[in-house]
C-alpha positions in Angstrom: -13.9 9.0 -13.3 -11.8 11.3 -11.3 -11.7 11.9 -7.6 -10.5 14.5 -4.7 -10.8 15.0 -1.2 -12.7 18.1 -2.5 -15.4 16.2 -4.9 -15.5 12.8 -3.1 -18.9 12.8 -3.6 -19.3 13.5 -7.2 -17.3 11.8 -10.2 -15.6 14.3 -13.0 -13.7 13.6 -16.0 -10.1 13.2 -16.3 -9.8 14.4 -19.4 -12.3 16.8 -21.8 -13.0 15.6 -24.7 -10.0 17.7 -26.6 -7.7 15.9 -24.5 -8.0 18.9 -21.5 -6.8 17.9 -18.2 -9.2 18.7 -15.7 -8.3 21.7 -13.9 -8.4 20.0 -10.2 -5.9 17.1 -10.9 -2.7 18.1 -8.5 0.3 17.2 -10.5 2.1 17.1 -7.4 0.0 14.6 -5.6 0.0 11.0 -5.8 -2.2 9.7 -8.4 -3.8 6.0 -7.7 -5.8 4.5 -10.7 -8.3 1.7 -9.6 -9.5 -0.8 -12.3 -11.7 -3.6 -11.6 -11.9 -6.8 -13.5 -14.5 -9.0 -15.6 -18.4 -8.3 -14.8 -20.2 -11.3 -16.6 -23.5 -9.3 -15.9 -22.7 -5.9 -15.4 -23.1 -5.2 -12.0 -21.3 -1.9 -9.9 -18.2 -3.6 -8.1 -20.0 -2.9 -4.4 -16.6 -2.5 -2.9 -15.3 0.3 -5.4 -17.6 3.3 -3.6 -15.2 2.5 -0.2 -12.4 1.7 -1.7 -12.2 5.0 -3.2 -13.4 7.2 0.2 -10.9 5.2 2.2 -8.1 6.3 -0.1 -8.8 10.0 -0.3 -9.2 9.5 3.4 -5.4 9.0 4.0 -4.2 11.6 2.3 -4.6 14.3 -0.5 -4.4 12.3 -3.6 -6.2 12.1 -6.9 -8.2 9.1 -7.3 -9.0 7.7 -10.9 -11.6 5.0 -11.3 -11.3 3.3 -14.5 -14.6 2.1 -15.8 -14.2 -0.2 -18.7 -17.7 -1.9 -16.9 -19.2 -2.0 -20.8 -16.2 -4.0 -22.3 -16.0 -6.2 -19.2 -19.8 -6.6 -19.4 -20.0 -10.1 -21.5 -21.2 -13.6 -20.9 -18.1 -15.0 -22.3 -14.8 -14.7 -20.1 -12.6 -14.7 -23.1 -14.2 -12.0 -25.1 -13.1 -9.7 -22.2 -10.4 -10.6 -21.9 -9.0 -9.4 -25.3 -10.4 -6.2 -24.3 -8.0 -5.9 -21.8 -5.3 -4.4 -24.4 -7.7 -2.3 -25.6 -8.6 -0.7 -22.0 -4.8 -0.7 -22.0 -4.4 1.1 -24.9 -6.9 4.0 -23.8 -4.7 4.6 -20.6 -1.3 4.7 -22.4 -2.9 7.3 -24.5 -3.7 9.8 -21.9 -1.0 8.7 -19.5 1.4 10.1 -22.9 -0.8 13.1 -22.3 -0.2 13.5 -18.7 3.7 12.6 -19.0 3.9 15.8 -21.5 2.3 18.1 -19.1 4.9 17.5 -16.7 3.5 14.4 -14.5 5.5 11.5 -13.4 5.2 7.9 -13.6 6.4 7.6 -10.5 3.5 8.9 -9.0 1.6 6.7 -10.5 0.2 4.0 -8.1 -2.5 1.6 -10.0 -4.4 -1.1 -8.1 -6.2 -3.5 -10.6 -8.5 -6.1 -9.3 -9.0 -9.2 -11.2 -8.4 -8.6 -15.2 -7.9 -5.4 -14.1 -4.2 -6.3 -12.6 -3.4 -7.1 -16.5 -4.6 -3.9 -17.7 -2.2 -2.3 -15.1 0.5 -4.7 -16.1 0.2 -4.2 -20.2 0.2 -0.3 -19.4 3.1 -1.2 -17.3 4.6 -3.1 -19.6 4.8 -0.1 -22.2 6.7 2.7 -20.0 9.1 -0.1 -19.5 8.5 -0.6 -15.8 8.9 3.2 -15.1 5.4 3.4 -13.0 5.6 3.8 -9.2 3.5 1.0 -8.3 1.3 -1.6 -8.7 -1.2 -3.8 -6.4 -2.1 -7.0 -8.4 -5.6 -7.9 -6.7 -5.8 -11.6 -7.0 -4.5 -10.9 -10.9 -6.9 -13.3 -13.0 -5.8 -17.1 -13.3 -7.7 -18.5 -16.4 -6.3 -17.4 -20.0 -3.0 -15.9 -18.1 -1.5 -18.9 -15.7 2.5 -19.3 -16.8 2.1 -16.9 -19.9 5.1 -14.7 -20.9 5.7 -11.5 -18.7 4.7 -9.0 -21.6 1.1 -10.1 -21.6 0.4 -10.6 -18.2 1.0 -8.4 -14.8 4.7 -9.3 -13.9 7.4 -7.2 -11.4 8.7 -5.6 -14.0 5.6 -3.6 -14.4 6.6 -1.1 -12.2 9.2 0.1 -9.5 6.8 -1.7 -7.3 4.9 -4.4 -7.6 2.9 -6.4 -4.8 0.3 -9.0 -5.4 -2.4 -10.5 -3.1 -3.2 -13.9 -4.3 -6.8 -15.4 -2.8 -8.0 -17.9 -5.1 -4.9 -19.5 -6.7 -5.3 -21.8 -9.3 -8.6 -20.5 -9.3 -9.7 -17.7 -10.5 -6.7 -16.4 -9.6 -3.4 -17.0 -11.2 -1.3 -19.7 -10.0 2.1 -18.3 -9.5 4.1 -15.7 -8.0 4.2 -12.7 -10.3 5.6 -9.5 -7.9 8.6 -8.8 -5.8 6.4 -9.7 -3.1 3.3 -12.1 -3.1 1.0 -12.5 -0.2 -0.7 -15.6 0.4 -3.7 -15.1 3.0 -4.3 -18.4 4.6 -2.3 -20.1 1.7 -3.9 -18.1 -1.1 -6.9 -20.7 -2.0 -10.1 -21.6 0.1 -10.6 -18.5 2.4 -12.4 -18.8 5.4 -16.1 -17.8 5.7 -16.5 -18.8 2.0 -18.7 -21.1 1.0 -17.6 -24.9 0.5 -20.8 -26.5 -1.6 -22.8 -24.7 -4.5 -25.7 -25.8 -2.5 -24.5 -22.5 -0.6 -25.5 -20.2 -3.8 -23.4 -20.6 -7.2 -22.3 -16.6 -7.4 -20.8 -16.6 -4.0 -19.7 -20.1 -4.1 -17.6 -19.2 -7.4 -16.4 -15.6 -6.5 -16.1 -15.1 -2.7 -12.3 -16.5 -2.1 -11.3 -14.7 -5.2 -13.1 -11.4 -4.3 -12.0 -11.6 -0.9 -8.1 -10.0 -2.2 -9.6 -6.9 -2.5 -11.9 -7.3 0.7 -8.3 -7.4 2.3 -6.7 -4.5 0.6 -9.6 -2.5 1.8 -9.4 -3.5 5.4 -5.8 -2.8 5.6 -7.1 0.6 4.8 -9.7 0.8 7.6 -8.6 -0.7 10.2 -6.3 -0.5 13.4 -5.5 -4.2 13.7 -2.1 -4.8 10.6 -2.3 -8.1 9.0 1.2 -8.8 9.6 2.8 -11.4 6.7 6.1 -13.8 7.3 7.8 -14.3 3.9 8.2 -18.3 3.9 9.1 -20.8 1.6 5.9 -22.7 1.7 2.5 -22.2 3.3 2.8 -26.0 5.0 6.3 -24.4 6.7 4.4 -21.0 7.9 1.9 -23.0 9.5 4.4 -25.4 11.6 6.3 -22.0 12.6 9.8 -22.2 10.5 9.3 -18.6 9.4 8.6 -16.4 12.2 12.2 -14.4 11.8 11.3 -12.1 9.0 15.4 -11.0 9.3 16.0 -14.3 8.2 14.7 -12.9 5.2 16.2 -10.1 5.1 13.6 -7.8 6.6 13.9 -6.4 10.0 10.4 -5.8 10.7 7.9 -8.4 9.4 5.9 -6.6 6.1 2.4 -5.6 6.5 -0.2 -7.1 3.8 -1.9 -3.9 2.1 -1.8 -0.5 1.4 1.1 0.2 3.6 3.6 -2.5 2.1 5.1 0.1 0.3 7.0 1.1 3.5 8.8 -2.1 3.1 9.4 -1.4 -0.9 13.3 -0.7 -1.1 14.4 -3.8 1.4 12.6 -5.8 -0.9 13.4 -4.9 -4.3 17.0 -4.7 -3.0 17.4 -8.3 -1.2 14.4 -10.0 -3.8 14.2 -8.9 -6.9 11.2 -11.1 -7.1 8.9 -14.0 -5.8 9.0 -13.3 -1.9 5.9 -14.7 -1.0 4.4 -14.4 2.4 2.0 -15.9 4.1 -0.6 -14.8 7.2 -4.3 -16.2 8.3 -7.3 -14.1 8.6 -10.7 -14.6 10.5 -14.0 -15.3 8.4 -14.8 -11.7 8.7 -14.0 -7.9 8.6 -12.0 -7.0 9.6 -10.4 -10.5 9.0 -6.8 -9.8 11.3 -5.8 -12.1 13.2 -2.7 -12.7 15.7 0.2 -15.2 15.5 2.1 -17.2 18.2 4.8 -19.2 17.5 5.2 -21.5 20.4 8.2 -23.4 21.5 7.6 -27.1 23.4 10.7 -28.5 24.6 10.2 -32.2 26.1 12.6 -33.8 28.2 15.4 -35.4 25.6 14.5 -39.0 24.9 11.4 -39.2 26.2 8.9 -39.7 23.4 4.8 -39.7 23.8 1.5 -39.5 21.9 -0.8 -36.8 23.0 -2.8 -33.9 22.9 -1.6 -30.1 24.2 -4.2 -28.2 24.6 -3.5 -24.2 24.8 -6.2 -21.3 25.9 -5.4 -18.0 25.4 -7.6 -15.2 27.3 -7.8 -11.4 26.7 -8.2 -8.5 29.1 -12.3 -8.8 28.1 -12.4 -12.4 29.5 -12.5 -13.8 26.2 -10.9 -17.4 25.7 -9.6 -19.1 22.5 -8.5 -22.5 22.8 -6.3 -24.6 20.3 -5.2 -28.4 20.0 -2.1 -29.2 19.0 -2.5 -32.8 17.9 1.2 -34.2 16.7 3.9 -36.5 17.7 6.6 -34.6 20.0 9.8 -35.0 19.7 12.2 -33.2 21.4 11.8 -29.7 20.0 8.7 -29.3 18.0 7.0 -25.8 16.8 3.4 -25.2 15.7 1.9 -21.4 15.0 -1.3 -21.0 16.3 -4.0 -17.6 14.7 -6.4 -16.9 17.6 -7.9 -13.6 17.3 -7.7 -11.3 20.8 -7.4 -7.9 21.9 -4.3 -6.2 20.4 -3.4 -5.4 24.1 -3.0 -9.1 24.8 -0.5 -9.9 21.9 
């Protein structure tokens, strides 16, 4: 289904059935593909319709929804899976197509969701690592975890490759798969989600894993950046050992989303793969959040139990309060997320 500023409203082919390239595709422009991932019982993906207005919102671009929603359609997980290759193989076809009419790779950004981040990874895969880009959505864990790079979404699927991980070891894959991995509040349990099945099995199963792409859309939408720190472990974010992003070699700190892509040559450069960094998000839309690192010196030898109890409080008169609840010894850190006006940062 393709997309323009001009037909926003109204889905047309991408190609006639002759293998015609429609007429209002801009080989100049940027060309993002969007390809969602298994739908046990067939339902629209409810996120796909903003996704897709946000984008051509930006800038002039041709937008090309892949729906595959009848092979992904099946009560059993594994049966569409192997249709992934063959979804794959439909795309190389007419990407060959596209290539000959004069249309680079390189302008090719795809953003899979789910399975989907394999698909983009196989067709990836084939034009050996030549597309532009590549946003692996929370890239699908079961029947992919540790398999070789060839038949999974991996960073040498493209120039670019950057991976949002929500539900990992989930239904997400467990590892770190692109020259930069971001790990929203340590890439597992997100917050907001249900933690029984008592709270109803569909959202209970899907809503950390479905909330990668929730993400990638807000970083579309709105003002407030959710601003990553590349770390070597979640548990170290979260004590404050990474707040120096030059430390790893980046001299602003990288933006989860969309916009990453402004921080694309420093890391492919300095990491040719498995940065991973981390940031916290609120329950809700738009989910940002900010971080303080702070610094508590205690006079040297003097060693107590306690509590420290820190309030933060916005131009609105809003208050967030935090507990930090730890031994101190004579320099200790802790990062605290409270979520304020930007103007109070």
């Amino acid at each position: 289904m393709f997309y323009t500023k001009k037909t926003i409203t109204c889905a047309e082919h991408l190609f006639s059935r002759n293998l015609i390239l429609n007429k209002k595709f801009n080989r100049i422009n940027k060309t993002v593909w969007i390809i969602h991932g298994y739908r046990p019982l067939g339902s629209y993906p409810v996120w796909l319709e903003k996704l897709t207005e946000l984008l051509l919102s930006l800038e002039d671009m041709n937008v090309i929804i892949v729906d595959w929603n009848r092979g992904a359609t099946t009560l059993f997980y594994q049966r569409a899976v192997k249709r992934t290759w063959k979804v794959a193989q439909i795309l190389i076809k007419y990407i060959t197509r596209m290539m000959g009419l004069g249309i680079s790779l390189q302008s090719f950004h795809f953003i899979g969701v789910s399975l989907g981040a394999h698909i983009s990874g196989y067709v990836g895969q084939y034009f050996g690592g030549q597309l532009g880009r590549i946003s692996g959505i929370d890239p699908a864990g079961p029947a992919f975890n540790y398999l070789p790079a060839k038949m999974r979404l991996d960073h040498t699927g493209a120039q670019f490759v950057d991976v949002i991980h929500s539900d990992a070891g989930g239904l997400g894959i467990s590892h770190s798969i692109g020259h930069i991995d971001f790990y929203p509040n340590g890439g597992e349990n997100q917050p907001g989600c249900p933690k029984t099945i008592f709270s109803g099995v569909t959202s209970y199963v899907k809503c950390s894993h479905q909330r990668a792409i929730f993400l990638f859309i807000s970083s579309l939408s709105t003002k407030c950046n959710m601003t990553a720190f590349p770390c070597h472990s979640y548990e170290s974010f979260r004590n404050g050992h990474c707040t120096d992003c030059e430390d790893f070699g980046l001299n602003l700190c990288p933006i989860s989303g969309y916009f990453i892509n402004l921080w694309k040559n420093d890391i492919v450069k300095k990491h040719s793969t498995g940065l991973k960094a981390y940031f916290n998000t609120s329950p809700k839309e738009p989910f940002c959040l900010f971080h303080y690192s702070l610094d508590i010196v205690t006079i040297k030898g003097i060693e107590k139990k306690g509590n420290i109890e820190v309030k933060l409080k916005d131009k609105h008169g809003t208050i967030e309060t935090s507990k930090i609840k730890r031994k101190l010894g004579p320099i200790k850190k802790a990062l605290k997320d409270v979520k304020l006006d930007k103007s109070q940062r």
